[in-house]
C-alpha positions as CSV (number, residue, x, y, z in Angstrom):
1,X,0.0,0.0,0.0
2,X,1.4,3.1,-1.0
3,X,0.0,6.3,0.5
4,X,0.7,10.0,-0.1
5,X,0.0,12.0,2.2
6,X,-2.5,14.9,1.9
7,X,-1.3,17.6,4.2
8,X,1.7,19.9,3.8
9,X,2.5,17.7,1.1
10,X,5.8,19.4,-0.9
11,X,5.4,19.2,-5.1
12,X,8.4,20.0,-7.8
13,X,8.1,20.6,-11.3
14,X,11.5,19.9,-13.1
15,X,12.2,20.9,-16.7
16,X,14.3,20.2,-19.2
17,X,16.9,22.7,-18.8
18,X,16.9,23.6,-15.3
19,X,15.1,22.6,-11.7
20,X,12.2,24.8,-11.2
21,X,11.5,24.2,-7.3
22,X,7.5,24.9,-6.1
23,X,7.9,23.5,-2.2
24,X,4.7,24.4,-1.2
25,X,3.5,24.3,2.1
26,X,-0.1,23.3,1.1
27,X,-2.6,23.6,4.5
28,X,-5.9,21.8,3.4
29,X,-9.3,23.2,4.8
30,X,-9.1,24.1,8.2
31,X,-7.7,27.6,7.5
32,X,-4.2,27.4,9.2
33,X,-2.3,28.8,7.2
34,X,1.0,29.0,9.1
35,X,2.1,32.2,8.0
36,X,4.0,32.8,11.1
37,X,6.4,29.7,10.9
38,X,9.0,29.5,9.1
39,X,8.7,27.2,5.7
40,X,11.6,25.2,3.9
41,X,11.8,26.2,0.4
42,X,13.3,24.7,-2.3
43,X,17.0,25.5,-3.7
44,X,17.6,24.6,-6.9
45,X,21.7,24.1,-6.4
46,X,20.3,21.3,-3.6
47,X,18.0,19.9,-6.1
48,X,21.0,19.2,-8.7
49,X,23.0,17.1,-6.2
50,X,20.1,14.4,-6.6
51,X,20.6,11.8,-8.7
52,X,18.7,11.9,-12.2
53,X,17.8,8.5,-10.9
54,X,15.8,9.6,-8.0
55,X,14.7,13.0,-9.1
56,X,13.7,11.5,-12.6
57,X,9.8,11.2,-11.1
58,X,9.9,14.3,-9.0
59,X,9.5,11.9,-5.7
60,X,11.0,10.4,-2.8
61,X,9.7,7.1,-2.4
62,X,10.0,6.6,1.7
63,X,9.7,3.2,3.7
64,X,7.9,4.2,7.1
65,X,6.8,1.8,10.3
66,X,3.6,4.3,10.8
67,X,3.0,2.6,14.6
68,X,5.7,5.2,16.3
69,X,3.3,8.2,17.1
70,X,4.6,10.7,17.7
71,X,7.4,10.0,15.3
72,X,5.1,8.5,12.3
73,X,1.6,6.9,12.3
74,X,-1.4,6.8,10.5
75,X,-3.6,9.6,11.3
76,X,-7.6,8.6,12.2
77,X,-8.5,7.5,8.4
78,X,-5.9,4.8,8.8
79,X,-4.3,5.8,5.4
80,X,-2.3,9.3,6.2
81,X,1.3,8.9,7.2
82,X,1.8,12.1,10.1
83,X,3.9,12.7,12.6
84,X,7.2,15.4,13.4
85,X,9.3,12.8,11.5
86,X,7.1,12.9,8.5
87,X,7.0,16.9,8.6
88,X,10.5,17.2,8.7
89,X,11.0,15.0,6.0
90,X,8.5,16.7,3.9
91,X,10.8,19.9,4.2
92,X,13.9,18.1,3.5
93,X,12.6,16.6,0.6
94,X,11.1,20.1,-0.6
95,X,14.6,21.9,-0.1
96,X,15.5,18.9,-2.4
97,X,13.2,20.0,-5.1
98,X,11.3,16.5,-4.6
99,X,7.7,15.6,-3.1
100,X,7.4,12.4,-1.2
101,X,5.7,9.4,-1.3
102,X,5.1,7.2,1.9
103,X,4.7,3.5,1.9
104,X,4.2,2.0,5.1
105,X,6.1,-1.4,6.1
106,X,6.9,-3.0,9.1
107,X,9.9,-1.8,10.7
108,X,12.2,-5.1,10.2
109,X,11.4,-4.7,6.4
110,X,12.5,-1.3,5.5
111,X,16.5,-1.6,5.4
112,X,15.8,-4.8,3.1
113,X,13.7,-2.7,1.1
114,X,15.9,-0.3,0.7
115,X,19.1,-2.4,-0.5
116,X,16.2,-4.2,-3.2
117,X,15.3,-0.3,-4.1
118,X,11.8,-0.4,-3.3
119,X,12.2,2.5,-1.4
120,X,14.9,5.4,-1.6
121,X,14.6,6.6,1.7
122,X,13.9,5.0,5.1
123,X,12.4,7.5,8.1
124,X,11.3,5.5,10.7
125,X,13.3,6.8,13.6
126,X,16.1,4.3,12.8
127,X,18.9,5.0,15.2
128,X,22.4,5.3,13.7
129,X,24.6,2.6,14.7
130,X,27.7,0.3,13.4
131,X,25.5,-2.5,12.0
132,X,23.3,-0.3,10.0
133,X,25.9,1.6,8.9
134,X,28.0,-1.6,7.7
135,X,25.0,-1.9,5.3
136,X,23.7,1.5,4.5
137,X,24.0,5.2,4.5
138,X,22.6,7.0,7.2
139,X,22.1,11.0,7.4
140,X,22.0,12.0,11.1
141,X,19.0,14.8,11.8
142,X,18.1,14.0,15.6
143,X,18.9,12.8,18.7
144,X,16.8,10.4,20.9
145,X,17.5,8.1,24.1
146,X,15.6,5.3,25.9
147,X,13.1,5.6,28.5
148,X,11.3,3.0,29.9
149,X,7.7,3.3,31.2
150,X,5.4,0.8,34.2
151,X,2.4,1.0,35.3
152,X,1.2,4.4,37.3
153,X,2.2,3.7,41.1
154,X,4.2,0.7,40.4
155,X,7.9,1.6,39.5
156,X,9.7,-0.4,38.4
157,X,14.2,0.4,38.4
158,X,15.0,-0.6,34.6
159,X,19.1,-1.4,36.3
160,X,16.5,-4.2,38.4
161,X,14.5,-5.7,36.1
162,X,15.6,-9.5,36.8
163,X,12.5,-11.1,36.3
164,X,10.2,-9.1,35.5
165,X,7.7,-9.1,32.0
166,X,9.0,-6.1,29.6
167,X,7.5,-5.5,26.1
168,X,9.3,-3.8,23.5
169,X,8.7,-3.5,19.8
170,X,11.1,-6.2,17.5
171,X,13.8,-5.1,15.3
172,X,14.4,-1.9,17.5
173,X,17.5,-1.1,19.4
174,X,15.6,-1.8,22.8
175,X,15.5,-5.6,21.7
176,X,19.2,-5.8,22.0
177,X,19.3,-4.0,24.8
178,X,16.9,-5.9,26.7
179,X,18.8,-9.1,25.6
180,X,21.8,-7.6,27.5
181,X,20.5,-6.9,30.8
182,X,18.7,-10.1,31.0
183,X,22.0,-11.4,30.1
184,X,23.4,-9.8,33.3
185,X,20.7,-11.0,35.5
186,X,20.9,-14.9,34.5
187,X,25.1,-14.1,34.7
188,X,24.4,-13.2,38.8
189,X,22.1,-15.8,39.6
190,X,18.9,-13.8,38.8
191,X,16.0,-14.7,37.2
192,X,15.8,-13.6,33.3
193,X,14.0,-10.5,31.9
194,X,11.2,-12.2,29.8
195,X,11.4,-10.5,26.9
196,X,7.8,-9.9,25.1
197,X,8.2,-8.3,21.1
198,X,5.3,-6.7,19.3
199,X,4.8,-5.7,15.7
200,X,4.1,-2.3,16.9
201,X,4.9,0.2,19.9
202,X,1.2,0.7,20.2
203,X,0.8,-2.9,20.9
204,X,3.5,-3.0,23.6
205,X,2.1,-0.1,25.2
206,X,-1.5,-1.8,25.5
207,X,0.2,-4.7,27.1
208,X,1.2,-3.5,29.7
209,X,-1.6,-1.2,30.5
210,X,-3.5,-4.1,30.4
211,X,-1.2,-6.1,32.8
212,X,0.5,-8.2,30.4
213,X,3.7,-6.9,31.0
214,X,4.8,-5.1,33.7
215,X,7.0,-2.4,32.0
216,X,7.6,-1.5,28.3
217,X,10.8,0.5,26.6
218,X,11.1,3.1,23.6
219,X,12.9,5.3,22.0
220,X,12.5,8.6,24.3
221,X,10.2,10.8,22.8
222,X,7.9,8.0,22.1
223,X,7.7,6.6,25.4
224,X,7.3,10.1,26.8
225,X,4.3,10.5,24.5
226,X,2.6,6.8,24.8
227,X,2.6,7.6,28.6
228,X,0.3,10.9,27.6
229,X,-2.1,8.7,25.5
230,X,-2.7,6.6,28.3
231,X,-4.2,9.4,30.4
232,X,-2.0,8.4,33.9
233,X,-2.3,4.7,33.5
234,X,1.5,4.3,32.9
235,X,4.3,6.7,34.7
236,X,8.0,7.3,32.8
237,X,10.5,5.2,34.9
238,X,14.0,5.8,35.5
239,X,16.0,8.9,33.2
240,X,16.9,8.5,29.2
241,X,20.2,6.6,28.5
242,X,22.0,6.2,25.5
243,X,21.0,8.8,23.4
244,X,21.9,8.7,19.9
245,X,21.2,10.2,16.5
246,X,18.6,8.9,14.2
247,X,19.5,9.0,10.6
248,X,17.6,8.6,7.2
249,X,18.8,5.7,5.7
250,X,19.7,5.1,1.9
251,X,21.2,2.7,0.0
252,X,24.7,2.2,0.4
253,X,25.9,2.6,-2.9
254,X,23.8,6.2,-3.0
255,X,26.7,8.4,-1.6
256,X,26.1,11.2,-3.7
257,X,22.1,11.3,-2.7
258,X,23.1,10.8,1.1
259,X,25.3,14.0,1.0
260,X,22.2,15.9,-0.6
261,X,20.5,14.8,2.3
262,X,22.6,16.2,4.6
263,X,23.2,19.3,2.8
264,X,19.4,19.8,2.8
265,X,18.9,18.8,6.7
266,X,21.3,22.0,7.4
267,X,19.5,24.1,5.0
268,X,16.1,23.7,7.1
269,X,18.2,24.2,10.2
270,X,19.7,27.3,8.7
271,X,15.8,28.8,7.7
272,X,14.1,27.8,10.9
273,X,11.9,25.4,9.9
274,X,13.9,22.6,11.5
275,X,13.3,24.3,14.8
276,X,9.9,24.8,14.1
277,X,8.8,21.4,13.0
278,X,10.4,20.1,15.9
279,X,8.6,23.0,18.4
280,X,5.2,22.1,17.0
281,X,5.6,18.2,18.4
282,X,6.9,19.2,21.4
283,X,10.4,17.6,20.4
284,X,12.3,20.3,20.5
285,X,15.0,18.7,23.0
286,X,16.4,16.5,20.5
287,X,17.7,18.7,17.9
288,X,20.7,19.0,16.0
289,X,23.0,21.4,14.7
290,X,25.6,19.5,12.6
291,X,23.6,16.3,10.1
292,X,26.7,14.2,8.9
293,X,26.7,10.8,6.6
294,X,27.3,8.2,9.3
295,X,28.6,9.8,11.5
C-alpha cells in the first residue's frame, strides 16, 4: 500500500533545462495557514545534487513503520502517514526540489527494502549505529534516548529488572538492549527478563496497560508520549540513556544522494523550519546542529 500524504505535502516541477522548485507548504481546509512559521523552500543548487535516478519522477519514495506516534503513524482515516518525523522529512525533501511518497512497512522490512530499491529513503526513527551503517548510509537529523515506562504507582528500576515481564517493539535497538540486561541478570544468579516483542509500539504499550507486562521501553520521545495517551495509567521510569542520533537511511551505494540529504537537513536548520517542525511536536529537545553521513 502506497500512501501520499495529503497535508503539507511538498510538489516539484523539473524541466528540461533547469530545476524549477514549487515547495509548497499546502494547508488543506481548516484555514491554518502557518504564515507565522517559518517554511523550507526549495533551492535549486540542492536539487541538482540528486541523482537523475531519484529526481527522474519528482519523488522520494519513503519506507515508514507508521505505529511510532509521535514520530510516524497513520492519522484517524488509517491511510495518512503524520507525525514530526514525517513533517520534517517533507521539508527536506522540498529543499530537495522532490515531493514524497510514503509507503508504510513493518519496521524489520524497511533496510531490506531499501538495499532491493523499493524505497529510496527509510524514516522510521532508525537510530544510527555500526550494523546499520555496515550496510547503509545513514544521514543523522536527531537525537533520541531510551526511557522506559510501568504501570502508574508501580515503578519499576530498569538497572532491576531481573524477572520481571517487559515489552518492546522487534527489530528496535531496545531488543538488544533488553537481551543484554537479561543477560546480566541470568550471569548473577537472577531470574531472566522475559522479553515480550510486538509488531508495533502501540501494541506494547497496550500490554502492559492491560497487565500483560509489567513495564515497556522506547525510544525517548515515544515513550514520553505513549505515557500521555494513556491518560496516567502508565508513569515514565528511571532517566533516558543512550541517546543517539537517528539517521535517514539510503542505499549504500547512494553516496552522492546521502550528502544531498545532509546538505538539505542544514538548510532547514539554517531557515528555521527545522526548529519549528520540531517545536510544534513538542520535540524540541532532540535537535541537531551539525547532520553528517554516518557519523
Amino acid at each position: 500500500m502506497r500512501v501520499r500524504r495529503s497535508e503539507r505535502r511538498w510538489q516539484a516541477g523539473l524541466a528540461a533545462a533547469t530545476v524549477a522548485v514549487l515547495a509548497l507548504a499546502g494547508c488543506g481546509d481548516d484555514g491554518d495557514s502557518g504564515d507565522d512559521e517559518p517554511v523550507a523552500t526549495g533551492d535549486p543548487a540542492l536539487a541538482d545534487l540528486v541523482p537523475d535516478s531519484i529526481k527522474s519522477d519528482g519523488t522520494i519514495a519513503v519506507g515508514v513503520d507508521a505505529t511510532y506516534p509521535p514520530n510516524e503513524s497513520l492519522d484517524v482515516d488509517g491511510e495518512t502517514v503524520v507525525g514530526w518525523d514525517v513533517d520534517l522529512f517533507d521539508a527536506v525533501a522540498g529543499k530537495l526540489g522532490l515531493g514524497t511518497e510514503w509507503v508504510p512497512a513493518p519496521f524489520g522490512n524497511i533496510i531490506p527494502g531499501i538495499q532491493s530499491g523499493q524505497y529510496e529513503v527509510g524514516v522510521s526513527s532508525f537510530t544510527i549505529n555500526d550494523e546499520r551503517k555496515a550496510e547503509t548510509n545513514m544521514v543523522s537529523y536527531f537525537n533520541a534516548g531510551t526511557q522506559w515506562a510501568a504501570p502508574a504507582g508501580e515503578p519499576v528500576d530498569p538497572d532491576n529488572a531481573c524477572g520481571l515481564r517487559v515489552a518492546v517493539q522487534r527489530d528496535t535497538i531496545q531488543v538488544d538492549d533488553l537481551t543484554a540486561r537479561s543477560d546480566t541478570c541470568t550471569d548473577a544468579g537472577e531470574d531472566e527478563i522475559t522479553i515480550e516483542q510486538f509488531q508495533s509500539q502501540e501494541q506494547a504499550t497496550a500490554s502492559v496497560v492491560s497487565g500483560q507486562n509489567d513495564a515497556m521501553l522506547a525510544d525517548s520521545p515515544v515513550c514520553a508520549y505513549a505515557v500521555l495517551q494513556t491518560d496516567g495509567e502508565l508513569e515514565l521510569a528511571g532517566d533516558i540513556y543512550d541517546a543517539a542520533p537517528y539517521g535517514y537511511v539510503v542505499n549504500q551505494a547512494e553516496t552522492q544522494f546521502a550528502e544531498a540529504l545532509r546538505e538539505a537537513v542544514a538548510a532547514v536548520i539554517a531557515d528555521g523550519s527545522y526548529t519549528s517542525i520540531l517545536t510544534e511536536w513538542g520535540v524540541e529537545d532532540g535537535a541537531i546542529t551539525d547532520p553528517a553521513v554516518n557519523p
